[in-house]
N, C-alpha and C positions, 0 to 999 in steps of 0.2 A: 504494500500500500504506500500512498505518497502522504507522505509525513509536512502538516504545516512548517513554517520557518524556524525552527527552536536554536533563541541566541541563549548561550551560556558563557555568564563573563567567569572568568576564573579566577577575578579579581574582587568577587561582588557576593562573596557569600557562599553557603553550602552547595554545588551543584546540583545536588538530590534533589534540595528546595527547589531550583533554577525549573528543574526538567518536571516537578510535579507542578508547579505554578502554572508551565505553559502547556502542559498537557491538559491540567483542568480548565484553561480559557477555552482553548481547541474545542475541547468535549461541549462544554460552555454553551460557546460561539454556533456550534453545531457546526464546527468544521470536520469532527467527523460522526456522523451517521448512526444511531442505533445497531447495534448487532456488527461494526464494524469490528475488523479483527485487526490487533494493534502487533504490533512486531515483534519476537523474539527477544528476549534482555541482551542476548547473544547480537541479535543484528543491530538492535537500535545501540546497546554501546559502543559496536565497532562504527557505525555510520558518523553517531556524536563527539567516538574518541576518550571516550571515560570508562571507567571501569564499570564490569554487571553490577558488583554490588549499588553502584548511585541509580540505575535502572532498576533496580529491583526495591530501592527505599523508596522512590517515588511510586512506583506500581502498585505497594502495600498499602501506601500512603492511599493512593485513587480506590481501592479497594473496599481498602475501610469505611471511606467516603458514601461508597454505593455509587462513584462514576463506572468505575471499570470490573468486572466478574471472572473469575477465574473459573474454566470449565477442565476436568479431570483429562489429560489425555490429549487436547483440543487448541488450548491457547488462552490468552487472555482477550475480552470480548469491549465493548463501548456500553454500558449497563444501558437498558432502557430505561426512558425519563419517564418520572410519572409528571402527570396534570398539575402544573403549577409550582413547576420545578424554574427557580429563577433562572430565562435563559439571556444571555452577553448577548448583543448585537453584534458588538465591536470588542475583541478583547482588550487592544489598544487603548478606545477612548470606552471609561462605565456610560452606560447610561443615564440621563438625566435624573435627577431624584423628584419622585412625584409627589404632589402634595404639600403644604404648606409643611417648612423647614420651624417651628415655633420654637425659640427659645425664653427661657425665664428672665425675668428681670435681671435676677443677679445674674444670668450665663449672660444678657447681653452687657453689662456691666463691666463683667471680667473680661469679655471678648476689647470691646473698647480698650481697657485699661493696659491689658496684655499690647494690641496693637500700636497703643502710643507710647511705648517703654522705651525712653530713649537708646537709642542704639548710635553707637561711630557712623561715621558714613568708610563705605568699605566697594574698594570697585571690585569684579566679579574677578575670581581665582586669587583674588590678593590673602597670603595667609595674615592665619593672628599671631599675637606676638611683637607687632610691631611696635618701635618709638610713640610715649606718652599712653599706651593702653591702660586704661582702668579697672583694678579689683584683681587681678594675681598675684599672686607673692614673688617673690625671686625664687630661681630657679635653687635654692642652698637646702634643700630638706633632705637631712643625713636619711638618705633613703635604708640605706642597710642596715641600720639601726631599726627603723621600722621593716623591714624584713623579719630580723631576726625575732624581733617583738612578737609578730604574727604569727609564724611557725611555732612559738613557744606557746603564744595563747590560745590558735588551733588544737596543738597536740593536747594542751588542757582541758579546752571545753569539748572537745573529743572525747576524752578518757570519759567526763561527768557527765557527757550527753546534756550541753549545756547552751548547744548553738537553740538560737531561736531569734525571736523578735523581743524581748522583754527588758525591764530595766537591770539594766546590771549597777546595784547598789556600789561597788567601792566607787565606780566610775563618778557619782554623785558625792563621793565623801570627798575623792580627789578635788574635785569642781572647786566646792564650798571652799577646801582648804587654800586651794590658790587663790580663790580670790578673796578670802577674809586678808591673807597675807599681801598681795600687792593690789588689791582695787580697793580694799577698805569695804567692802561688801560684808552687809551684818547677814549671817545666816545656816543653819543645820544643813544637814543631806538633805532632809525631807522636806525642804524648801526647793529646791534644785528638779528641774524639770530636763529632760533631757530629749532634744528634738530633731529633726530632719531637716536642719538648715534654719537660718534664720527666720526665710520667707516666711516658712512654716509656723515658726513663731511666734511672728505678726499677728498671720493670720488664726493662732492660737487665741492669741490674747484680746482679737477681735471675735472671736464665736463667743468667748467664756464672758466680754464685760461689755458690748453692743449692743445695743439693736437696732432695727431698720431705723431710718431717720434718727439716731445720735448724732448728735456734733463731733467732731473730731479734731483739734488742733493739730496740724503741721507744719514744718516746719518751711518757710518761702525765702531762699529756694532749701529746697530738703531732696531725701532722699525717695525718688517715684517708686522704688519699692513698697513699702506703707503707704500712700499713696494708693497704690493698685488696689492692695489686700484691702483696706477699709472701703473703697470705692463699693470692689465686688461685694460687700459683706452686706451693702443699702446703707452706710452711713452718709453722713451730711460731712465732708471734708470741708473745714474751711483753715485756708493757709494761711500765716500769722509772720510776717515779716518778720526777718531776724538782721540785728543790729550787730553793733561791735560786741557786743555783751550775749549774744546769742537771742535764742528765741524771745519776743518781745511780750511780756505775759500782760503788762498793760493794753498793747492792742487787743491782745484776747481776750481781755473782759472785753474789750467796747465790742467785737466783732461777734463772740459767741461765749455770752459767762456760763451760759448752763452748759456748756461741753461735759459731756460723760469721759473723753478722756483725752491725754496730750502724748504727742509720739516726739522725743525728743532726742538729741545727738549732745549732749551738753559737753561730754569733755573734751571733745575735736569734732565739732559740728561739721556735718557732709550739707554741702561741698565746699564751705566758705572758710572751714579749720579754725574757728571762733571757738574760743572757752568761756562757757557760763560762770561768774564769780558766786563767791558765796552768798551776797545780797540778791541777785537774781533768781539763785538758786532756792534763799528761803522765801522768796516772793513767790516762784512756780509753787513750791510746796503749801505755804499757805493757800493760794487761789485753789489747790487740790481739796485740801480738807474743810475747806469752805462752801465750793462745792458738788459737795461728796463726788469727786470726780477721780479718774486715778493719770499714772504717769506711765508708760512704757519708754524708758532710757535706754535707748540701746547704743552701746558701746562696744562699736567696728574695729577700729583700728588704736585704741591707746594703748596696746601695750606698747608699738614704735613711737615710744616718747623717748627723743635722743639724748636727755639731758634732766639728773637726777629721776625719779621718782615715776610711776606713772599717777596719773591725777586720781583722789580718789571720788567713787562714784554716789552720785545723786542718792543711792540708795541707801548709802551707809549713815547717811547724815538726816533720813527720812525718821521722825519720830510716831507719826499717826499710819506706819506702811499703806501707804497709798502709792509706794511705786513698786514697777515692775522692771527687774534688771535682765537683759538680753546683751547675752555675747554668741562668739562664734569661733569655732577653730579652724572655718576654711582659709580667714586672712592669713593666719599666721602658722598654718602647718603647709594645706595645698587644697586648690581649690574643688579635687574631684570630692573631698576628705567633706560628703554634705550632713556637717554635725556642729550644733550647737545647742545652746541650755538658756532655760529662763528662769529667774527667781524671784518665787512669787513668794507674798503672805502665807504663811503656815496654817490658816485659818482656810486659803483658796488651791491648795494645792489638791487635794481631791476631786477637785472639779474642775482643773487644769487637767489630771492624769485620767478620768476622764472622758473627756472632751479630744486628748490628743488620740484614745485609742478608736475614736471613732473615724480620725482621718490616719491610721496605718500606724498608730503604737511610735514607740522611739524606733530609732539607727539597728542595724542588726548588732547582737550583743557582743560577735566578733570584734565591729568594730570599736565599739564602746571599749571592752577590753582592750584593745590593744594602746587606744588613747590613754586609759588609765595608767598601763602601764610606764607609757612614755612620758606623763605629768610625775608620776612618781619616784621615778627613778632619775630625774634630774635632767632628763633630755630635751624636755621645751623650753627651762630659764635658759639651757645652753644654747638653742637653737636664736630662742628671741635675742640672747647676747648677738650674735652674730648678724641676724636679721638688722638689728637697730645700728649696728656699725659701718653694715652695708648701706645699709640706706641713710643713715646720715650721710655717707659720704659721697653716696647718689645725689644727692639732692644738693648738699653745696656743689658739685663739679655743673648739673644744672640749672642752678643759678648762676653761676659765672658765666657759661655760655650762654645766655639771652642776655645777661651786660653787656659781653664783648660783640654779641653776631646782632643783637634787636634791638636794641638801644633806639628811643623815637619809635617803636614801633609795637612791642610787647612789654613789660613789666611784672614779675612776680615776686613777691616778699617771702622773705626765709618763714619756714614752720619748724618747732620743735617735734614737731608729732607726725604720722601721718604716712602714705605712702602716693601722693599724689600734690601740686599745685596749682595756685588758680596764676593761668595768664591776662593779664588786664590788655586790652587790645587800646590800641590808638582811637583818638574821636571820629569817629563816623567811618570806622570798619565794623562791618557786619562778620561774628560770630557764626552764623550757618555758613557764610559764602568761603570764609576761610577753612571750614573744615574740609567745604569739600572742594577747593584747591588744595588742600594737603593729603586728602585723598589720594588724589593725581599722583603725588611725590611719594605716596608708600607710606604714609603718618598716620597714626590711629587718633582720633581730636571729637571729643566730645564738648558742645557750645554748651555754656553755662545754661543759657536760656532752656536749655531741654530742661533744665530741673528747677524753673520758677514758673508760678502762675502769674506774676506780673511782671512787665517789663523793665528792667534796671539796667544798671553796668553791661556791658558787652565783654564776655572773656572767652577760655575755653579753658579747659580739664587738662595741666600737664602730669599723666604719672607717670613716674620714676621706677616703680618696683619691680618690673617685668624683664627689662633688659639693661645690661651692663651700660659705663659710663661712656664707654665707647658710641657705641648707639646711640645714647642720649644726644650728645656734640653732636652727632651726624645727624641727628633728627633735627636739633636746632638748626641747623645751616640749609635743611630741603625747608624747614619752617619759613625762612627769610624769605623763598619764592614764593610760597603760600599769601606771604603778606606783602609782597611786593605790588 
């Protein structure tokens, strides 16, 4: 028989898959026939060039299905369709979908909010990675160290029949410990929420203390993450300009006092690197228990604070706990690593845990283990040593180069913290037009303006942490075309 066209990349996945996918359109498509007789495993692998056995997984595969029928003796057949069997038109293009496509308020909500996440502009086949990319860490994560980690904590929860989805308690003790020691963070284990990413987290602390139409304090410009999550949740986001002093809690009475709650960045606010003082700070706290509203602090990037101490956190210094403290280990371990913790009231933590097993429980407990291991044994203050000496010293050699190559043109001020800076652009350079002329030259440039709701200063996003100092220089000097 004559066999439709079957491409198989051998670059693009299981072939078995490859040959079962386009055998089921065919059948599908009704390219071929009821009762038609299909070829040999013997003939169709030598015609395709692959081995019987990937003819023979796909064939069990069609089998199982009830496209294809094996007869004793005979061959393998094209099964008969019954009435009402979905058939392809076109294997190529699906068919249109019939019927009104209705989504929910919150799906179109999220759809929206997803859609408008600001993104680099990036031309087609250009990799990432490149000069000024935002949110990676440097490539320095003592991988073999975490290797070894992991073989050890496998073969462990191996022996105890211990893998699963569930909370793994020291990993919590660990938490608490680091951070009562360097965040100043008041709190037990059983305070300590352990999560799927920060997103997650958000979106955590919006199911457990929202509802549709609360107000929401954010921060303008802030970070569109929170942003997204409370959007999709039905809240009332309204953005609250943030000053030298950070978020400005005065406007936020005048704009929304009855806010249910405030999403805040106070010790190195994204993306402006402002630190809230402590007068600020007890003014947010009072406007909270006033009120009865709560705080979500989420604290990104301070442990790369280059210079003494890292700041301590909103939460430590909360007397009526009305806040909630949110960190994360993708910044500062790697970014596939999707695990972070929240720390709630001890009175809410039961209805955080959950709340979180309704949307997929914690991280697998493998990997919780094996981060436990690595806070414990000394390997992340080592790592962060290193991290923070890199990137301070990232970040002065990129400052020097926009004095010496941009001068009149760009502008950025040193930060002690942080793994990113803001470029202040010249009067009446537009922010979008320059990213994507440095698009052109290979530069990864996100405009400030993607992360405000109202119009202010014109800058872009330079970060530093992704590639060597080398890069940087070079990225500054394709910069100067960009703004030319």
């Amino acid at each position: 028989m004559a066999l439709p066209p079957l491409s198989l990349d051998r670059s693009a996945g299981a072939l078995s898959r490859q040959l079962y996918e386009g055998l089921r359109d065919a059948i599908l498509s009704s390219q071929f026939r009821t009762g038609t007789r299909m070829p040999s495993t013997r003939e169709l692998a030598a015609s395709l060039d692959v081995s019987r056995n990937t003819v023979h997984v796909a064939f069990e595969q069609l089998i199982l299905e009830g496209l294809l029928v094996g007869r004793q003796g005979a061959g393998t057949f094209v099964a008969d369709m019954p009435s009402g069997t979905p058939i392809r038109p076109n294997a190529v293009e699906p068919t249109k979908p019939r019927g009104r496509r209705h989504l929910s308020q919150q799906g179109r909500a999220i759809h929206h909010a997803a859609t408008t996440w600001p993104q680099p502009v990036q031309l087609p086949g250009e990799p990432r990675g490149r000069a000024f990319g935002m949110g990676a860490p440097a490539d320095l994560f003592p991988g073999k160290v975490w290797r070894r980690l992991l073989v050890q904590c496998w073969d462990r929860l191996i022996e105890a029949r211990g893998l699963g989805r569930f909370e793994y308690e020291p990993l919590r003790e660990a938490i608490a410990e680091h951070l009562g020691a360097t965040r100043g963070v008041r709190c037990t284990p059983d305070q300590v929420i352990v999560v799927s990413g920060s997103q997650q987290g958000i979106a955590l602390a919006a199911s457990v203390l929202l509802d549709p139409d609360d107000s929401v304090w954010v921060e303008d410009p802030g970070y569109f993450g929170a942003y997204a999550a409370f959007v999709s949740w039905g809240a009332r986001v309204v953005p609250i300009a943030v000053d030298d002093q950070g978020l400005s809690v005065e406007v936020g009475r005048k704009r929304a006092p009855q806010a249910r709650l405030a999403h805040v960045t106070p010790t190195h606010q994204f993306p402006l690197g402002k630190t809230m003082p402590l007068p600020r700070r007890a003014e947010l706290l009072e406007w909270a228990q006033a009120a009865d509203a709560w705080i979500l602090e989420e604290d990104y990037d301070s442990e790369f604070r280059y210079s003494g101490a890292p700041l301590a956190a909103l939460q430590g210094i909360d007397p009526n706990q009305r806040v909630m403290y949110l960190g994360s280990f993708s910044k500062s371990m790697f970014s596939g690593l999707r695990m972070a913790y929240l720390v709630v009231p001890r009175d809410l933590a039961p209805v955080f845990r959950a709340a979180r097993e309704v949307v997929g429980g914690p991280p697998p407990v493998l990997e919780q283990a094996v981060v436990e291991r690595f806070l414990t044994e000394g390997h992340f203050q080592r790592h962060l040593r290193r991290m923070r000496r890199v990137y301070a010293q990232r970040q002065r050699r990129l400052v020097m180069a926009v004095e010496e190559e941009l001068e009149g043109l760009l502008s950025v001020d040193p930060d002690e913290t942080g793994m990113h800076l803001v470029g202040w652009l010249r009067s009446g350079a537009r922010a979008e037009d320059v990213c994507q002329r440095a698009a052109k030259e290979g530069l990864e440039l996100l405009p400030l303006s993607s992360y405000r709701a109202k119009p202010g200063p014109e800058g872009v996003l330079l970060g530093f942490s992704e590639v060597g100092e080398r890069a940087l220089v070079r990225g500054v000097r394709l910069l100067r075309k960009a703004l030319g």
